[in-house]
C-alpha positions in Angstrom: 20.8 21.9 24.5 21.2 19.8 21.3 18.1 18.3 19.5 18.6 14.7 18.2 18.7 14.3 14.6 19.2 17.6 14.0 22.4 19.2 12.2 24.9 21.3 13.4 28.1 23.2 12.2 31.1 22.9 14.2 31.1 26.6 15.0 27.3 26.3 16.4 28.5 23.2 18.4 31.4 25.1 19.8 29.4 27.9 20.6 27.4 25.8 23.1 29.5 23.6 24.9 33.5 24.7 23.8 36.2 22.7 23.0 38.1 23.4 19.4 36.4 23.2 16.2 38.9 21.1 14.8 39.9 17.9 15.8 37.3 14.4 16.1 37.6 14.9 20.3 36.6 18.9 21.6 38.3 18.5 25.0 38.9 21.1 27.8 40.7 20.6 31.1 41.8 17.2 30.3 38.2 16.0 29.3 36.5 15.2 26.0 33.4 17.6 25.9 32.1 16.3 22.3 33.3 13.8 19.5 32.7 14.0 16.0 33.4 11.0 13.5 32.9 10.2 10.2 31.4 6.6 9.3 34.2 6.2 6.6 36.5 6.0 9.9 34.3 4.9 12.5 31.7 2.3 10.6 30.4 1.4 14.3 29.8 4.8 15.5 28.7 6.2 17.8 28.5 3.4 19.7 32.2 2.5 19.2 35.2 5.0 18.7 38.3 4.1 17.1 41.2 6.2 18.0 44.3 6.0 15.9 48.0 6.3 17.4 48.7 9.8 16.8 50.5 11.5 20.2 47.2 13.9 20.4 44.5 11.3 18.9 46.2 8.6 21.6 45.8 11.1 24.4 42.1 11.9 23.9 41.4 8.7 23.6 42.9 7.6 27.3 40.8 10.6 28.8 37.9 9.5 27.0 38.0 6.1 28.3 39.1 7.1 32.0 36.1 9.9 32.3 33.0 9.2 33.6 30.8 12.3 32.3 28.8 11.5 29.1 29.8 13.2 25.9 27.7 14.9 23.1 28.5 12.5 19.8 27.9 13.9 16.1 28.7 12.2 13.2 29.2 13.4 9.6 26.6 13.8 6.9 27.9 16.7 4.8 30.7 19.3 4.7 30.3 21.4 8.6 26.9 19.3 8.9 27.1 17.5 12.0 24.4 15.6 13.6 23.4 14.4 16.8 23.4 11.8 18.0 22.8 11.9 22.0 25.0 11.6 25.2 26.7 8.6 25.6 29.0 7.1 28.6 32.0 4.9 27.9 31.3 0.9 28.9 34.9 -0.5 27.7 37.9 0.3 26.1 40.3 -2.2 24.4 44.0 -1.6 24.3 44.8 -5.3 23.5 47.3 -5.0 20.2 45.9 -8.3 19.0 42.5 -7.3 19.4 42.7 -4.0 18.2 44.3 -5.8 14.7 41.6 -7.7 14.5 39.1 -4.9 14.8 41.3 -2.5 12.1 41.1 -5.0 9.6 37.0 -5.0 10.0 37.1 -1.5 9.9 38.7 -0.8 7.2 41.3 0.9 8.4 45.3 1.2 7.1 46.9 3.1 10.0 47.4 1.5 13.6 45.1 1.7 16.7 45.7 2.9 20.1 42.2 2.1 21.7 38.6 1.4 20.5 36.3 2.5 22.6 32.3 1.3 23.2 29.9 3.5 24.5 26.4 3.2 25.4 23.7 5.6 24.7 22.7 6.8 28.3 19.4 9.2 29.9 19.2 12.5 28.6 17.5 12.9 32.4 21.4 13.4 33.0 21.5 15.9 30.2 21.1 19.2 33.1 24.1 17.8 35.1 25.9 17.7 31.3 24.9 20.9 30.4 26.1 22.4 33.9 29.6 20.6 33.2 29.3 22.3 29.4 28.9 25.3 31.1 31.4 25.6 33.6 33.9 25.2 30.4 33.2 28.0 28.4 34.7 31.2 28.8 33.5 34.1 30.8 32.5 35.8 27.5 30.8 33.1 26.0 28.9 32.2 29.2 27.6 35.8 29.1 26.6 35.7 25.8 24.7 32.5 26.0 22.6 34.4 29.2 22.4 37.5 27.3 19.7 35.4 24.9 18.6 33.2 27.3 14.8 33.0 28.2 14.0 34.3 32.0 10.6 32.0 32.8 11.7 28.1 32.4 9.9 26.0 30.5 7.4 23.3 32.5 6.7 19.5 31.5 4.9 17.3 33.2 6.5 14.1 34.9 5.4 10.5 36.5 7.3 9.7 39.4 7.2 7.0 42.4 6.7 8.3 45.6 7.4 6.2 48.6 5.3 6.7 51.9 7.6 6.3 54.5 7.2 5.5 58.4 7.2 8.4 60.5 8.4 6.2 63.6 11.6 5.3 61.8 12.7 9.2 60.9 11.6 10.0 65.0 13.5 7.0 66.0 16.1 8.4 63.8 16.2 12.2 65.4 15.8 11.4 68.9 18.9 8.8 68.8 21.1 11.5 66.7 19.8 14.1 69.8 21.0 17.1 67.9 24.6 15.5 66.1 25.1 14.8 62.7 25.3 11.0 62.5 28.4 11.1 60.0 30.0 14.2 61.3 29.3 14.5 64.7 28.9 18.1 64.7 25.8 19.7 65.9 22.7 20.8 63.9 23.2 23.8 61.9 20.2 25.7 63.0 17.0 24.9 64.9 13.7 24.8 63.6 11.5 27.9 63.6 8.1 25.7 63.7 8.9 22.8 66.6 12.3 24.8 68.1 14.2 21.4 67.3 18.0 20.6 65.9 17.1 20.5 61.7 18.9 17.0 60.7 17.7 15.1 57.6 16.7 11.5 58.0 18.4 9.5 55.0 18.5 5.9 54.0 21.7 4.1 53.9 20.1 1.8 51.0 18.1 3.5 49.1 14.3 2.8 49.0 14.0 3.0 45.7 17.3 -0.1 45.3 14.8 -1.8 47.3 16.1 -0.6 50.8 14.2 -1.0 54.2 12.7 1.4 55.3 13.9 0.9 59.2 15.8 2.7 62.1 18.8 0.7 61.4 18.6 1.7 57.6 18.5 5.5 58.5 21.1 7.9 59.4 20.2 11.5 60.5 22.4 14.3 58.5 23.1 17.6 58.4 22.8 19.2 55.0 26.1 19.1 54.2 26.8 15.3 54.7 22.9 14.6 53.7 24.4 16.0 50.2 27.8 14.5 50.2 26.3 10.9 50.5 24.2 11.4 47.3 26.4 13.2 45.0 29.9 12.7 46.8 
């Protein structure tokens, strides 16, 4: 969506992802969707964010640091030129008066502190899942502009990945003890199989093989879709 080291105006920003054109924090639905900071104010950025103690400033900053979604961050260079810097996750955030003095001073700052935040740059392999979120934030109208002037064939790029050649006894094992049932919901299969007329379950390991997970019956549980999806991304 956004190219690093490239510029932006606010407006184009907005455009893309939402959120107000004013402000350092564009948030929607209680979430910060993009920050933008000036070094004068934030000498550490992006990797640290220093919110002052204003009532709306203050409550940015706490949904900032309780969010888990990575945010677009921009900083400064001339008037309505903001440019990126990448998605980045927050790692801590210090509410500690004392400490928070201590960093103000540093900073350069004359006006109290409510948090500083750190963040750490983080994969823009998570930048689909971001740009789904983005998505889901914008109007109606603005959605249906964006796919008005979207391109229809997606664009390929070639990738390396690790494939791991698993035992075919351990997802048998796996099916015949589940006989049909969902391991986690006990319901039955959702459908049979057209090409071996057998309950469709999906053999998945409890510890991932790629954390270094064994790849043995007592590793495996046998899923239905549903709850095959729920233990990845619930």
């Amino acid at each position: 969506m956004f190219k690093k080291g490239q510029r932006y105006s606010r407006k184009e920003i907005s455009a893309l992802i939402g959120g107000q054109i004013q402000g350092y924090m564009g948030t929607r639905q209680k979430k910060v969707i993009g920050v933008y900071l000036e070094l004068s104010s934030n000498p550490n950025a992006p990797t640290e964010i220093l919110c002052g103690s204003g009532k709306d400033i203050a409550k940015h900053g706490l949904w900032l640091s309780l969010q888990h979604e990575p945010v677009p961050i921009f900083l400064k260079r001339k008037t309505n030129e903001w440019e990126y810097q990448g998605l980045f996750s927050v790692s801590s955030s210090i509410e500690d008066e004392s400490a928070l003095e201590e960093i103000r001073c540093k900073a350069g700052r004359n006006y109290k502190l409510s948090r500083a935040i750190n963040l750490q740059e983080v994969s823009e392999n998570l930048d689909f899942d971001q740009q789904v979120t983005w998505s889901k934030a914008l109007t109606i109208t603005q959605r249906a502009e964006r796919l008005s002037k979207a391109e229809t064939l997606p664009k390929t790029k070639e990738v390396k990945t690790t494939v791991y050649v698993r035992n075919p006894d351990v997802v048998a094992e796996a099916l015949v003890r589940a006989n049909g049932t969902c391991e986690s919901c006990y319901k039955p299969a959702p459908f049979i199989r057209k090409t071996y007329n057998t309950p469709y379950l999906e053999v998945h390991h409890k510890l991932p093989l790629a954390q270094g997970g064994p790849d043995t019956v007592d590793n495996v549980l046998a899923l239905c879709p549903n709850c095959h999806r729920q233990a990845h991304f619930g």
